[in-house]
Structure formats: structure tokens, C-alpha cells
C-alpha positions in Angstrom: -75.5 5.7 -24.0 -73.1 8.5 -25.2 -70.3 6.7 -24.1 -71.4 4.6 -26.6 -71.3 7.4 -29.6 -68.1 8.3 -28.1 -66.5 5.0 -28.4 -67.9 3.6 -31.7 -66.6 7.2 -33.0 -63.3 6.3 -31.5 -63.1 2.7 -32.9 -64.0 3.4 -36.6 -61.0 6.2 -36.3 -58.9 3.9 -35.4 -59.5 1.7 -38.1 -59.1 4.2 -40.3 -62.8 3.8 -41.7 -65.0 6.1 -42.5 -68.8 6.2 -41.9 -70.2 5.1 -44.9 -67.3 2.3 -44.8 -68.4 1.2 -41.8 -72.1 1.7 -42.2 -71.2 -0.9 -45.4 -69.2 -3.2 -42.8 -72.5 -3.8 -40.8 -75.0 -3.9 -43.6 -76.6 -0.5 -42.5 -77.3 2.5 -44.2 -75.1 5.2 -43.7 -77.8 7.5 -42.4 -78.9 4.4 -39.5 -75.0 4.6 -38.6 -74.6 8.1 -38.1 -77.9 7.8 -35.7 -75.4 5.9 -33.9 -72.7 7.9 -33.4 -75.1 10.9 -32.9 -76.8 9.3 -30.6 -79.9 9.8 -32.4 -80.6 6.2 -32.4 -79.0 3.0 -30.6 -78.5 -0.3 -32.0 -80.8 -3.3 -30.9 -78.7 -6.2 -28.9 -77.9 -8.0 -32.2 -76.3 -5.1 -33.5 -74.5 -4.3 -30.2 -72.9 -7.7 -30.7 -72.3 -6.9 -34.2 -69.9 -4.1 -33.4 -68.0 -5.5 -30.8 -67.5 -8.7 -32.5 -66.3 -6.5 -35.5 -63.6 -4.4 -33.3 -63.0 -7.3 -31.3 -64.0 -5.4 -28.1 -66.2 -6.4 -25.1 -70.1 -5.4 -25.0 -69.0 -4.0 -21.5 -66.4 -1.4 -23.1 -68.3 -1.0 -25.8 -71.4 0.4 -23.6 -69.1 2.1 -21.3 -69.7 -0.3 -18.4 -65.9 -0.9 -18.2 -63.2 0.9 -19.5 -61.3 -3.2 -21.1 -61.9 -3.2 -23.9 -60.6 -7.1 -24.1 -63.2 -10.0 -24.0 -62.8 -12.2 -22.0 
């Protein structure tokens, strides 16, 4: 799951967001969202969906099964 970290690093970047800004986004608290992207801790499958419904991306790329990031 580090592709994970990786990526959800990448996506908040991209947004411009930082991590207590997107820690407020999903309704977390910031110190459960850095788990994330330290890979400390990993979302459950609601929250998965959570994330790549917010950066409009595919579960797939999110979890580095697939380098698309476009659902399809």
C-alpha cells in the first residue's frame, strides 16, 4: 500500500491542499490523515471510496492496481 501514500500525497499537491485541508475535506482528523500518507494507517473501504470519489480517480489508481487514473 505505499503506492497508496505516494499517490494520495501526489493528489492533495495537486490540488493545492494542504493536510489539515484535506484532513477537513474528509471529515478526519489531521493526525488520522497523515497515518495515511505515512502509511502508518490505511483507510477502511468506505474511506477508499471517499478519496477517489473526492479526486475523481479510480479505486484501481488510487491503490496502485493501475496506473488510469479515470473511472470508468
Amino acid at each position: 500500500m505505499a503506492l497508496f501514500c505516494e499517490r494520495l500525497k501526489l493528489l492533495r499537491k495537486e490540488r493545492g491542499l494542504k493536510q489539515r485541508e484535506m484532513a477537513e475535506q474528509l471529515g478526519l482528523a489531521l493526525s488520522s490523515y497523515q497515518c495515511y500518507e505515512y502509511a502508518q494507517r490505511f483507510p477502511d473501504f468506505h474511506g477508499l471510496i471517499a478519496i477517489a470519489d473526492f479526486f475523481d480517480v479510480s479505486l484501481d489508481y488510487l491503490v496502485g492496481r493501475s496506473n488510469v487514473r479515470e473511472r470508468r
